[in-house]
PDB file of N, CA, C and O in Angstrom:
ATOM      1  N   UNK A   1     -85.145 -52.584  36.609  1.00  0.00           N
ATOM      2  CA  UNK A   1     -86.277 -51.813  37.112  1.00  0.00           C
ATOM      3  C   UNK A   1     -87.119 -51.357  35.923  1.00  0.00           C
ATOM      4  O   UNK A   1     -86.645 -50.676  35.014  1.00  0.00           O
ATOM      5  N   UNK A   2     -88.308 -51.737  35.965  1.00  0.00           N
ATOM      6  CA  UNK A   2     -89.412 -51.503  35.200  1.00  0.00           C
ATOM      7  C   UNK A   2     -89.718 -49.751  35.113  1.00  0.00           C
ATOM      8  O   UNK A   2     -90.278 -49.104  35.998  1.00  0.00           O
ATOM      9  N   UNK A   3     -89.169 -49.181  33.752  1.00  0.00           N
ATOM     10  CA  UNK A   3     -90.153 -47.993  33.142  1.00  0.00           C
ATOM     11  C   UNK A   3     -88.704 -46.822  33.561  1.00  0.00           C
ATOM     12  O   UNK A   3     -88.944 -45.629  33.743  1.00  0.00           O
ATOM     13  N   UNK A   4     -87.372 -47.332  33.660  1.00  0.00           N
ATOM     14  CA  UNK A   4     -86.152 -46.796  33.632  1.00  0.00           C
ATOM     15  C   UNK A   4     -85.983 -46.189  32.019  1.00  0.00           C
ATOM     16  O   UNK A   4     -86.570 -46.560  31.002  1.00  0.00           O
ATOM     17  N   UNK A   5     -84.987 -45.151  32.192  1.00  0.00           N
ATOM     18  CA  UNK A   5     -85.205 -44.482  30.646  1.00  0.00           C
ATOM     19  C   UNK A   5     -83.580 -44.832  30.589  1.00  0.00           C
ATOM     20  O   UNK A   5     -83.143 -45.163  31.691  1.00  0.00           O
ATOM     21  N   UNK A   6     -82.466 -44.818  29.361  1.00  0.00           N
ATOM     22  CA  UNK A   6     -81.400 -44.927  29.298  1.00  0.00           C
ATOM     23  C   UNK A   6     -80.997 -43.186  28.754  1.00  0.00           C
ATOM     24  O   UNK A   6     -81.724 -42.543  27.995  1.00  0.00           O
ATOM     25  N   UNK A   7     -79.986 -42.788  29.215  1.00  0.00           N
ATOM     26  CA  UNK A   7     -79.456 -41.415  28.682  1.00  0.00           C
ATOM     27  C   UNK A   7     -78.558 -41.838  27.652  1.00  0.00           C
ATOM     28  O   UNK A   7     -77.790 -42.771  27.883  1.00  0.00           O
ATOM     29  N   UNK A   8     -78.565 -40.986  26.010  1.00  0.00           N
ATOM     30  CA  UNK A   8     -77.715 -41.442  25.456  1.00  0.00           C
ATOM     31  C   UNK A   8     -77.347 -39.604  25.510  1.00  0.00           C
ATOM     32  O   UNK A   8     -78.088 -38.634  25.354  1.00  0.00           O
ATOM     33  N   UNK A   9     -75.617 -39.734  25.852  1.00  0.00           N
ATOM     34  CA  UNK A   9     -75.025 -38.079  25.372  1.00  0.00           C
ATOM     35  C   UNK A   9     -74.266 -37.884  24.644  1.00  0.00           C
ATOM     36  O   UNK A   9     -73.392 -37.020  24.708  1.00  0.00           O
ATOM     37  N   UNK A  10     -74.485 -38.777  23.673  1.00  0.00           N
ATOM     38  CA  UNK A  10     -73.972 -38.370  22.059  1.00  0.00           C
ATOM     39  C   UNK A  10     -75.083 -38.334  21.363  1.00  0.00           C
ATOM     40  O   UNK A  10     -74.625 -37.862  20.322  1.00  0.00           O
ATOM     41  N   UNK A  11     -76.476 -38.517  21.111  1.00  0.00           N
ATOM     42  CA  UNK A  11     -77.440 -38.143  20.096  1.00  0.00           C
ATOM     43  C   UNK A  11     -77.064 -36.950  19.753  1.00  0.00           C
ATOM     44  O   UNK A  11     -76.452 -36.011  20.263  1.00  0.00           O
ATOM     45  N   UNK A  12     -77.693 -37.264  18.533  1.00  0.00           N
ATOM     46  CA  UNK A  12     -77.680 -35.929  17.016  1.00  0.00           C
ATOM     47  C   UNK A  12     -78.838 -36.359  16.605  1.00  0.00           C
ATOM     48  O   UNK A  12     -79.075 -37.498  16.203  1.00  0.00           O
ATOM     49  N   UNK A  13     -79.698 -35.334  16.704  1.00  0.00           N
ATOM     50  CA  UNK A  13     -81.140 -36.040  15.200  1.00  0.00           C
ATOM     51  C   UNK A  13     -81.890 -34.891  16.047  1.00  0.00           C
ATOM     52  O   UNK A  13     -81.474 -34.023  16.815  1.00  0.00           O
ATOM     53  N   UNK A  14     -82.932 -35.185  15.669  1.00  0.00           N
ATOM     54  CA  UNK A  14     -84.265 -35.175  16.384  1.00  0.00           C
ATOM     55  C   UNK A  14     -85.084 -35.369  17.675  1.00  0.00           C
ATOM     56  O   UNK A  14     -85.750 -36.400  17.589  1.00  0.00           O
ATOM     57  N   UNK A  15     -85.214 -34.879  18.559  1.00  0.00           N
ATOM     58  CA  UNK A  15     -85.721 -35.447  19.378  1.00  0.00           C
ATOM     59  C   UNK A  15     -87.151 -34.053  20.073  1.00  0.00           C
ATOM     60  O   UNK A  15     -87.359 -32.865  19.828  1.00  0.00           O
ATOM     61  N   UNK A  16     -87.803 -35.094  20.979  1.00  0.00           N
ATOM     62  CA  UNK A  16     -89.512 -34.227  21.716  1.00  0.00           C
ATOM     63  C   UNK A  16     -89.196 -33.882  23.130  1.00  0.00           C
ATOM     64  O   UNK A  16     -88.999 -34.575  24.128  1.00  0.00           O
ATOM     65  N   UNK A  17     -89.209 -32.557  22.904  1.00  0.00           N
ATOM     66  CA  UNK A  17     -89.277 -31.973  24.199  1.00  0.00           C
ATOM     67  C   UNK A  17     -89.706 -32.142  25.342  1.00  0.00           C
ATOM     68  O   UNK A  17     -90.716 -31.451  25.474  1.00  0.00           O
ATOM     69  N   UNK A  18     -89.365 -32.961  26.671  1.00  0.00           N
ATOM     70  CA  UNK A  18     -90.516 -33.657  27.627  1.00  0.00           C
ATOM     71  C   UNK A  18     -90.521 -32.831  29.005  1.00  0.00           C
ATOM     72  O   UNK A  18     -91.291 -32.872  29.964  1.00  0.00           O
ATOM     73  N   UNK A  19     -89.400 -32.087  28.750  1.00  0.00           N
ATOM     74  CA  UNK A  19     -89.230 -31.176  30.061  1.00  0.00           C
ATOM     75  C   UNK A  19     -88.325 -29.878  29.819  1.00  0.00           C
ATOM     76  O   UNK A  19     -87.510 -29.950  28.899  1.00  0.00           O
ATOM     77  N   UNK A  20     -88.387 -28.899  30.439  1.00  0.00           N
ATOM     78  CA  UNK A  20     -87.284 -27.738  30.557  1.00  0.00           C
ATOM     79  C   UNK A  20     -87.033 -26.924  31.197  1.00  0.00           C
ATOM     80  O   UNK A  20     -87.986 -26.707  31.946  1.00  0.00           O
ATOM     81  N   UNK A  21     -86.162 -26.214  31.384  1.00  0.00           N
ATOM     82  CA  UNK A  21     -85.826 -25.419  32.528  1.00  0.00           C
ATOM     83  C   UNK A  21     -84.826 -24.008  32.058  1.00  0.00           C
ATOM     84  O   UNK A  21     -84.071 -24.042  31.086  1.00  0.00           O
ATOM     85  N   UNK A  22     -84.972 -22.992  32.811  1.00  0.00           N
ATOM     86  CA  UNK A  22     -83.864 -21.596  32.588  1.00  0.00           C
ATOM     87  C   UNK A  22     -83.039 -21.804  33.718  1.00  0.00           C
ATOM     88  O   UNK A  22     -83.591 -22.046  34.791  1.00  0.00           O
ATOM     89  N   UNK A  23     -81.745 -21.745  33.646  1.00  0.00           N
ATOM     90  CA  UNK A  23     -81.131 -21.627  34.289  1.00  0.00           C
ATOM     91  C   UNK A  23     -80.734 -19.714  34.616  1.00  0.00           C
ATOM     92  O   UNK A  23     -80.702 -18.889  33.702  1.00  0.00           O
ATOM     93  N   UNK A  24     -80.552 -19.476  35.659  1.00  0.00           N
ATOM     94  CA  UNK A  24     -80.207 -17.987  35.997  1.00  0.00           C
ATOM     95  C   UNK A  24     -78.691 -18.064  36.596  1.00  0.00           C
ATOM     96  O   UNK A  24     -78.251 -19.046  37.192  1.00  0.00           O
ATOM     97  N   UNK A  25     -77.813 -16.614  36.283  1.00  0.00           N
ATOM     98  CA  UNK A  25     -76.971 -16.651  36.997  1.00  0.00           C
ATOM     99  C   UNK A  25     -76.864 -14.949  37.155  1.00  0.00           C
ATOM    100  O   UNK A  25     -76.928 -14.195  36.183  1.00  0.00           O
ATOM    101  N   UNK A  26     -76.710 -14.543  38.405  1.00  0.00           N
ATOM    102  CA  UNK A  26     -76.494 -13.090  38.943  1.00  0.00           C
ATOM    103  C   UNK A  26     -78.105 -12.681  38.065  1.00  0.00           C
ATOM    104  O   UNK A  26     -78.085 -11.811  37.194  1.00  0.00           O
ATOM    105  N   UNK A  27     -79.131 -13.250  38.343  1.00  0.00           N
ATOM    106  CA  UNK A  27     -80.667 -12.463  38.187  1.00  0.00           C
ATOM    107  C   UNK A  27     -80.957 -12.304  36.612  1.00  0.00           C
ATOM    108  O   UNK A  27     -81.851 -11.635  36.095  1.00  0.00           O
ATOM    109  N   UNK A  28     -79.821 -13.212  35.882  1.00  0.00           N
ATOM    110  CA  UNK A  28     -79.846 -13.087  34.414  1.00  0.00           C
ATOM    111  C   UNK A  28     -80.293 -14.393  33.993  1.00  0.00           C
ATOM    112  O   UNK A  28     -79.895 -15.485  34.398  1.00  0.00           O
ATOM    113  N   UNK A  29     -81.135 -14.146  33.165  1.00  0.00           N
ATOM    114  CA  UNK A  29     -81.687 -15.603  32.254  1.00  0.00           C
ATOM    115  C   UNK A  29     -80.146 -16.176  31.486  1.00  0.00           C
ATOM    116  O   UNK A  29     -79.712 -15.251  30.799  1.00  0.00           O
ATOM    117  N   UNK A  30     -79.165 -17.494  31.412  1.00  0.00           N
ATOM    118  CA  UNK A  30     -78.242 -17.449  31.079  1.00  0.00           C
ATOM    119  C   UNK A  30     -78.512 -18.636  30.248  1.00  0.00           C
ATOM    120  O   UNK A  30     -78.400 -18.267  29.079  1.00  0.00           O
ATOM    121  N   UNK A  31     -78.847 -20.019  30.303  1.00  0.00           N
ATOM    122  CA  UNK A  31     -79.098 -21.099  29.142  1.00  0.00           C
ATOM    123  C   UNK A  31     -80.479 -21.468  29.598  1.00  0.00           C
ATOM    124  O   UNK A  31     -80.990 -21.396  30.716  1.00  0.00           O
ATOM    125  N   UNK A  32     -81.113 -22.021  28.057  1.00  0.00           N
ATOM    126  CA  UNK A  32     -82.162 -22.924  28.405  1.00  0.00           C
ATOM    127  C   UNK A  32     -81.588 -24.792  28.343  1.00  0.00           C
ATOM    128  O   UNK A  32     -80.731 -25.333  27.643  1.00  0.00           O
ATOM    129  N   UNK A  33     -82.326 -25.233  29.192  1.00  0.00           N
ATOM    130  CA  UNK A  33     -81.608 -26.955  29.525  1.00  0.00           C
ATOM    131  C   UNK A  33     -82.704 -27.305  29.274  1.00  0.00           C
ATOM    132  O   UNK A  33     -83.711 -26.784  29.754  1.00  0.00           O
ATOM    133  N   UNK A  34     -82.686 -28.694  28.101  1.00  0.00           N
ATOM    134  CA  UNK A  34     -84.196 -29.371  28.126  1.00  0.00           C
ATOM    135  C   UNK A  34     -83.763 -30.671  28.433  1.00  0.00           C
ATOM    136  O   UNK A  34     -82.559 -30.884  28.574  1.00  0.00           O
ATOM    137  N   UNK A  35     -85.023 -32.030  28.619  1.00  0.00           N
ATOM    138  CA  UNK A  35     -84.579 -32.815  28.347  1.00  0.00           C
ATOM    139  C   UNK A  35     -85.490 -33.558  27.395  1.00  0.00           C
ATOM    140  O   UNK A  35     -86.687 -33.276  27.362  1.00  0.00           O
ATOM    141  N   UNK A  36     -85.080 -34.298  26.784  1.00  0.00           N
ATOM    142  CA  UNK A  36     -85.903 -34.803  25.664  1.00  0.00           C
ATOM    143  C   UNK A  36     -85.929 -36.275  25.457  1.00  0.00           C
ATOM    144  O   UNK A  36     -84.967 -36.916  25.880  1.00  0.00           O
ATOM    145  N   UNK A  37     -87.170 -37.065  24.699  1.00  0.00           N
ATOM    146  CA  UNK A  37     -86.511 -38.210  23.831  1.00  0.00           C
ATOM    147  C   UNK A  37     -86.670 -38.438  22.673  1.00  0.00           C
ATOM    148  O   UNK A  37     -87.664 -38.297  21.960  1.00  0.00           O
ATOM    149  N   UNK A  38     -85.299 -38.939  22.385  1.00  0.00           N
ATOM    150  CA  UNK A  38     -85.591 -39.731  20.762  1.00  0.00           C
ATOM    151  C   UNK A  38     -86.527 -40.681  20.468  1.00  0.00           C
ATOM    152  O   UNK A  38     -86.986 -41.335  21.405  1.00  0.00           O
ATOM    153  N   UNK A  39     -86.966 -40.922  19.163  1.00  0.00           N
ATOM    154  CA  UNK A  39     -87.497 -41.998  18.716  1.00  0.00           C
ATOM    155  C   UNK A  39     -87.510 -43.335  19.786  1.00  0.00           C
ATOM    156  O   UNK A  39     -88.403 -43.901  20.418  1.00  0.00           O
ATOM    157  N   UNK A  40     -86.122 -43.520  19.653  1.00  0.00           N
ATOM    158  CA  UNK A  40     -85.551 -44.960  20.194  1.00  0.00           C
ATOM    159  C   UNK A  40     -86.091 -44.909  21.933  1.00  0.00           C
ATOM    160  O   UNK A  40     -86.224 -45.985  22.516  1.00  0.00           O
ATOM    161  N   UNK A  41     -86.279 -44.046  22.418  1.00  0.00           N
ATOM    162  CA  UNK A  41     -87.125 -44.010  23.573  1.00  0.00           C
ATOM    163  C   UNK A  41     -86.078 -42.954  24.725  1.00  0.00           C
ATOM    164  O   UNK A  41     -86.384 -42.259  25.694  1.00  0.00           O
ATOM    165  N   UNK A  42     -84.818 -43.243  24.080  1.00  0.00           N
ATOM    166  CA  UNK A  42     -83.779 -42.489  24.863  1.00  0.00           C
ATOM    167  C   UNK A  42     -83.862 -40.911  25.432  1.00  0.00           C
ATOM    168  O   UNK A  42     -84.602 -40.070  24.920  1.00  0.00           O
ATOM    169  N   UNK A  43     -82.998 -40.654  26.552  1.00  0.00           N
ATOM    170  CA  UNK A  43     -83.402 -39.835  26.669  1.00  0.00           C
ATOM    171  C   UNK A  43     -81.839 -39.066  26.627  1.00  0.00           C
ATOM    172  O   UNK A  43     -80.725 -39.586  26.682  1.00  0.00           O
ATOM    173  N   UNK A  44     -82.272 -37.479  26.495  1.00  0.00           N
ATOM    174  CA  UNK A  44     -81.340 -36.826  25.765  1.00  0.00           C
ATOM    175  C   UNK A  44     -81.429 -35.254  26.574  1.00  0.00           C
ATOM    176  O   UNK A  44     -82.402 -34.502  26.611  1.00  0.00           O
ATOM    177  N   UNK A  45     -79.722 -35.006  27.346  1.00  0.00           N
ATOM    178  CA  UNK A  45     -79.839 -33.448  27.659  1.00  0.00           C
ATOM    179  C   UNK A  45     -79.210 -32.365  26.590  1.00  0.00           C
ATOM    180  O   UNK A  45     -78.163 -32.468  25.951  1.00  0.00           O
ATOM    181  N   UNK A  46     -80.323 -31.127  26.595  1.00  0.00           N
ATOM    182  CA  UNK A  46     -79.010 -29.962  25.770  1.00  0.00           C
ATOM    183  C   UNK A  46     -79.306 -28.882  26.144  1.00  0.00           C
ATOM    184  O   UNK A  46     -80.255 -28.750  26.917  1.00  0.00           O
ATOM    185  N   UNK A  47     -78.590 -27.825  25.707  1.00  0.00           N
ATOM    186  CA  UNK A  47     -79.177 -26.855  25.890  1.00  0.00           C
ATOM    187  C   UNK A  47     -78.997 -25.769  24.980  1.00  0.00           C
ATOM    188  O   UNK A  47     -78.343 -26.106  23.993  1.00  0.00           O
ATOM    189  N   UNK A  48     -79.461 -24.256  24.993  1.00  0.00           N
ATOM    190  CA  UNK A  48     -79.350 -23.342  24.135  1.00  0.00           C
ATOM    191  C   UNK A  48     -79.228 -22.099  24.949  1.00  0.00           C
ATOM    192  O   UNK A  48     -79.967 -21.941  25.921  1.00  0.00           O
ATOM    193  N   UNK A  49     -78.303 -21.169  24.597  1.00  0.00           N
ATOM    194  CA  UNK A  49     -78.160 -19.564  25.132  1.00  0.00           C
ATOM    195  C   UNK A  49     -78.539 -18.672  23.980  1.00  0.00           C
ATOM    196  O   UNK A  49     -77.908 -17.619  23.887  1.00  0.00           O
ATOM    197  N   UNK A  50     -79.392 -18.908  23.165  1.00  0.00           N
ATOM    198  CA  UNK A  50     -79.786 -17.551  21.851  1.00  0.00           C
ATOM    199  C   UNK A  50     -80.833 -17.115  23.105  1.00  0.00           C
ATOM    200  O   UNK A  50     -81.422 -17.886  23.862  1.00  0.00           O
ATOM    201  N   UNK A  51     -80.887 -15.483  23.086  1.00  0.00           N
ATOM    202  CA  UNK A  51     -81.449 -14.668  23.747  1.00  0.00           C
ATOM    203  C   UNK A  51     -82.553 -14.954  23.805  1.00  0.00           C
ATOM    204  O   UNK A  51     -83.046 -15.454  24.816  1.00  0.00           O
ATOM    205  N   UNK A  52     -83.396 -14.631  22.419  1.00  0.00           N
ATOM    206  CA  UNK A  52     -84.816 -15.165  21.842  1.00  0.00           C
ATOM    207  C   UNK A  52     -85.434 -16.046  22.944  1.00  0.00           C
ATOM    208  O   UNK A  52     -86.417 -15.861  23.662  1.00  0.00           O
ATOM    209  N   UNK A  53     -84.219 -17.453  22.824  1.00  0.00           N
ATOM    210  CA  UNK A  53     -85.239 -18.256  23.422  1.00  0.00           C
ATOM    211  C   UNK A  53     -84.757 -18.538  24.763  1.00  0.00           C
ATOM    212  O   UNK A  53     -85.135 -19.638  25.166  1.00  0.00           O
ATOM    213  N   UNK A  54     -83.943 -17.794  25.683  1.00  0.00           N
ATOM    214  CA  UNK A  54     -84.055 -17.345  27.077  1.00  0.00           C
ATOM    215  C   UNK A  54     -85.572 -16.698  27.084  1.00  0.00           C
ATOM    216  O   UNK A  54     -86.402 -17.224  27.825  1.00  0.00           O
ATOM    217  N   UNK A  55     -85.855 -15.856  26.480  1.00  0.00           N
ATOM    218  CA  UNK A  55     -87.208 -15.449  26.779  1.00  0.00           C
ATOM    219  C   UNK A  55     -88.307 -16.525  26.242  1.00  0.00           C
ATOM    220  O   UNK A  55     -89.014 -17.073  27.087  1.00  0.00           O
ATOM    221  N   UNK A  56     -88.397 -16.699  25.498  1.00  0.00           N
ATOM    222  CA  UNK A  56     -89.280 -17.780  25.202  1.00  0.00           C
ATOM    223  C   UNK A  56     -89.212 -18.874  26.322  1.00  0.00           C
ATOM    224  O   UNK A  56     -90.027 -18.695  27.228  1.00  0.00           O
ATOM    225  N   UNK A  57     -88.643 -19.645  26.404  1.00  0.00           N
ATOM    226  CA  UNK A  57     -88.553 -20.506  27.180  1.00  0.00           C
ATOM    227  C   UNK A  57     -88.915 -20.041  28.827  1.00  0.00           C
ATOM    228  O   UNK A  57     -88.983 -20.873  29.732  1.00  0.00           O
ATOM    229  N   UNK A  58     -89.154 -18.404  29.050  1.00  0.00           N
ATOM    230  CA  UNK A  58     -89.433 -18.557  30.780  1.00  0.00           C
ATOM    231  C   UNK A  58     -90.872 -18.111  30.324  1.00  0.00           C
ATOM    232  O   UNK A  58     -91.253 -17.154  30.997  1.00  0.00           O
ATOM    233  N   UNK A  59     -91.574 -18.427  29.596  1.00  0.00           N
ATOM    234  CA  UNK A  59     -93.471 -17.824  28.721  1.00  0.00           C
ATOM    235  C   UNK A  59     -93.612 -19.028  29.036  1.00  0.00           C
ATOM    236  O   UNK A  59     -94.130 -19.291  30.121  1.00  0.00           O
ATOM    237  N   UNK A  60     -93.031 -20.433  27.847  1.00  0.00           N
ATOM    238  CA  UNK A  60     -93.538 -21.548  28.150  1.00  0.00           C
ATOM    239  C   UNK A  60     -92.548 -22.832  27.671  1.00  0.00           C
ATOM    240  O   UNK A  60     -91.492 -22.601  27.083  1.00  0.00           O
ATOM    241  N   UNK A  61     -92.999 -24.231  27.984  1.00  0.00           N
ATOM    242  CA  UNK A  61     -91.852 -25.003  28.189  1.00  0.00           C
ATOM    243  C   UNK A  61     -91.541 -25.362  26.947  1.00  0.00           C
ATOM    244  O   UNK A  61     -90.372 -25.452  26.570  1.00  0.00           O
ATOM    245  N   UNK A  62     -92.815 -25.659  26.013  1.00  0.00           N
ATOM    246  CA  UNK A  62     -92.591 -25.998  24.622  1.00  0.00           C
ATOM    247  C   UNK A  62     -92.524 -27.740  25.010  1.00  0.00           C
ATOM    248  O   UNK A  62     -91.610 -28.396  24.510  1.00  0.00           O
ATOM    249  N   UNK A  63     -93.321 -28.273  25.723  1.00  0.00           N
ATOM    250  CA  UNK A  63     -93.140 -29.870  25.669  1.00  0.00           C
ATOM    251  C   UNK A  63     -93.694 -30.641  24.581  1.00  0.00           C
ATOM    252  O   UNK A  63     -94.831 -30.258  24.308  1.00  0.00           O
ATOM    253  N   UNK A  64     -93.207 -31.771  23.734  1.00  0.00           N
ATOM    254  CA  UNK A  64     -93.698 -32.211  22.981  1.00  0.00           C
ATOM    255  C   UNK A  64     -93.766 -31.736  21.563  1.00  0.00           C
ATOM    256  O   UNK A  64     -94.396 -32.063  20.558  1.00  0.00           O
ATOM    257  N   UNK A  65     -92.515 -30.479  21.999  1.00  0.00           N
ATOM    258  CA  UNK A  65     -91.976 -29.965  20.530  1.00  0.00           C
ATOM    259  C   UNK A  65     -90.859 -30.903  20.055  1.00  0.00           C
ATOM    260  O   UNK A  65     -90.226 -31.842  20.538  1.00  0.00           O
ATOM    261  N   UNK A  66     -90.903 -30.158  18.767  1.00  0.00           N
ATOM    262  CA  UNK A  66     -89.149 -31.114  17.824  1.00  0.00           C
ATOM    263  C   UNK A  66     -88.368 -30.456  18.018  1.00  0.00           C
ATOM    264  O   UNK A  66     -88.785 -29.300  18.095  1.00  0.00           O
ATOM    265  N   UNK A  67     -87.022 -30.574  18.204  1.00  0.00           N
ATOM    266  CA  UNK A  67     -86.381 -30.010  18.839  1.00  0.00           C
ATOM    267  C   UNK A  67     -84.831 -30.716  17.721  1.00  0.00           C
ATOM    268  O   UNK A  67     -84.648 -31.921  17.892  1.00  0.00           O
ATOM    269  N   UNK A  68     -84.051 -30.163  16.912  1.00  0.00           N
ATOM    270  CA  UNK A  68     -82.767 -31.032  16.725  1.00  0.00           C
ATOM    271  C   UNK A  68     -81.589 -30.321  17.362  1.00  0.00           C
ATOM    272  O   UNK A  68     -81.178 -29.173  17.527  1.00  0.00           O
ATOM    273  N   UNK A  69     -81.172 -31.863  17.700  1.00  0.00           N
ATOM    274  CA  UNK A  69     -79.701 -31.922  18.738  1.00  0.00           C
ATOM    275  C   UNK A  69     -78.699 -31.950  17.786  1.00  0.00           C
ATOM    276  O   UNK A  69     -78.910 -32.420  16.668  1.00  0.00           O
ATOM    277  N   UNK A  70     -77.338 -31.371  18.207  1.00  0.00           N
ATOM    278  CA  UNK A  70     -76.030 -31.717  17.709  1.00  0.00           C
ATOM    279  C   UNK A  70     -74.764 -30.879  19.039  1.00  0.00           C
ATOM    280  O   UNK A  70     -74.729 -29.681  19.319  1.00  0.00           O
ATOM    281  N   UNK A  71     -73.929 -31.922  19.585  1.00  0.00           N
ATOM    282  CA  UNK A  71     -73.215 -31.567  20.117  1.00  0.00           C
ATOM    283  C   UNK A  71     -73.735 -31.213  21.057  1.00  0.00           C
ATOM    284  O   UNK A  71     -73.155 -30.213  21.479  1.00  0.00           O
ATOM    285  N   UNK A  72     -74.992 -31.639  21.979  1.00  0.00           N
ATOM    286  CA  UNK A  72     -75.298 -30.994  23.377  1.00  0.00           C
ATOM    287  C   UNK A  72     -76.503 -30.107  22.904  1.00  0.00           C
ATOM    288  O   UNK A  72     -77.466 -29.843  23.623  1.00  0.00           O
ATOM    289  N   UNK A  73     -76.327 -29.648  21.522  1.00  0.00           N
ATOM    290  CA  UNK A  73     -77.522 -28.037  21.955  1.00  0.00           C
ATOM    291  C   UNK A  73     -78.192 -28.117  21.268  1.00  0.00           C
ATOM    292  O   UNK A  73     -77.930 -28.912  20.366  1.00  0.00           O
ATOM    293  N   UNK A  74     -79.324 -27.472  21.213  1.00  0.00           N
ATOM    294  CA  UNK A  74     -80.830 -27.415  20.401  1.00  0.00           C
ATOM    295  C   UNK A  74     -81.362 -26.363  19.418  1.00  0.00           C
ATOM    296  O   UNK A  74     -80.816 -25.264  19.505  1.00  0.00           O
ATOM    297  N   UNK A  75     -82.050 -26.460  18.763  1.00  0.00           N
ATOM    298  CA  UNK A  75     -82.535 -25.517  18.303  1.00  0.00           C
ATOM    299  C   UNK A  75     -83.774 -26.005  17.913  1.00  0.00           C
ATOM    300  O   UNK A  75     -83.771 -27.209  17.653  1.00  0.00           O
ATOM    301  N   UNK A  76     -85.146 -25.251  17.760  1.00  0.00           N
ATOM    302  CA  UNK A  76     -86.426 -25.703  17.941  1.00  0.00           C
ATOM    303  C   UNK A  76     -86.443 -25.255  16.708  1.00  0.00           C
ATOM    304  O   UNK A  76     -86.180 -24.133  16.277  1.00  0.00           O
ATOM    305  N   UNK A  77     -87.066 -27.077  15.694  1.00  0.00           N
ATOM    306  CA  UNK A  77     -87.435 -27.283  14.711  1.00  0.00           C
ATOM    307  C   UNK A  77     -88.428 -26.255  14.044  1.00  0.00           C
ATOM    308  O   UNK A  77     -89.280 -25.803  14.809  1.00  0.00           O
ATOM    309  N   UNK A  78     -88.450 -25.882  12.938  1.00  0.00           N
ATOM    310  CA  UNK A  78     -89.485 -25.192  12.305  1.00  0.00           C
ATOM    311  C   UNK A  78     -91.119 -25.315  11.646  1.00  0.00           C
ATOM    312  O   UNK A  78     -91.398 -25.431  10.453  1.00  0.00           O
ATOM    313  N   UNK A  79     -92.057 -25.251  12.779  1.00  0.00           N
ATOM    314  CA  UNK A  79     -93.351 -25.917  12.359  1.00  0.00           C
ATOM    315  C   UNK A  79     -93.542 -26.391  10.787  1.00  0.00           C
ATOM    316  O   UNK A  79     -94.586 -26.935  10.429  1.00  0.00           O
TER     317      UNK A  79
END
């Protein structure tokens, strides 16, 4: 099928923010989940629970940011 993406869930590197989401539990902001792709076109889930960017992330999505992965989770690259 034409314009299918492949998930890889072992990337580590780098990857661009293409979507994201807060997850809530009991009315509490609890992880942010993005999904992203690498270079290679792949696409890549992680996520992050630093407080900071529970709030950040329910302001705005940050798409088309850098973002590096290791082990599942993110942390947003430094302009």
């Amino acid at each position: 099928v034409q314009g299918k993406k492949q998930v890889d869930p072992d990337f580590e590197g780098d990857a661009k923010i293409i979507a994201s989401t807060v997850l809530f539990q009991k009315n509490a902001a609890e992880r942010v989940v993005i999904i992203a792709e690498n270079e290679a076109g792949d696409r890549v889930v992680a996520f992050n629970q630093e407080p900071s960017l529970l709030l950040d992330f329910q302001k705005t999505t940050h798409i088309d940011s850098v973002v590096r992965i290791a082990q599942g989770q993110f942390i947003l690259n430094s302009e």
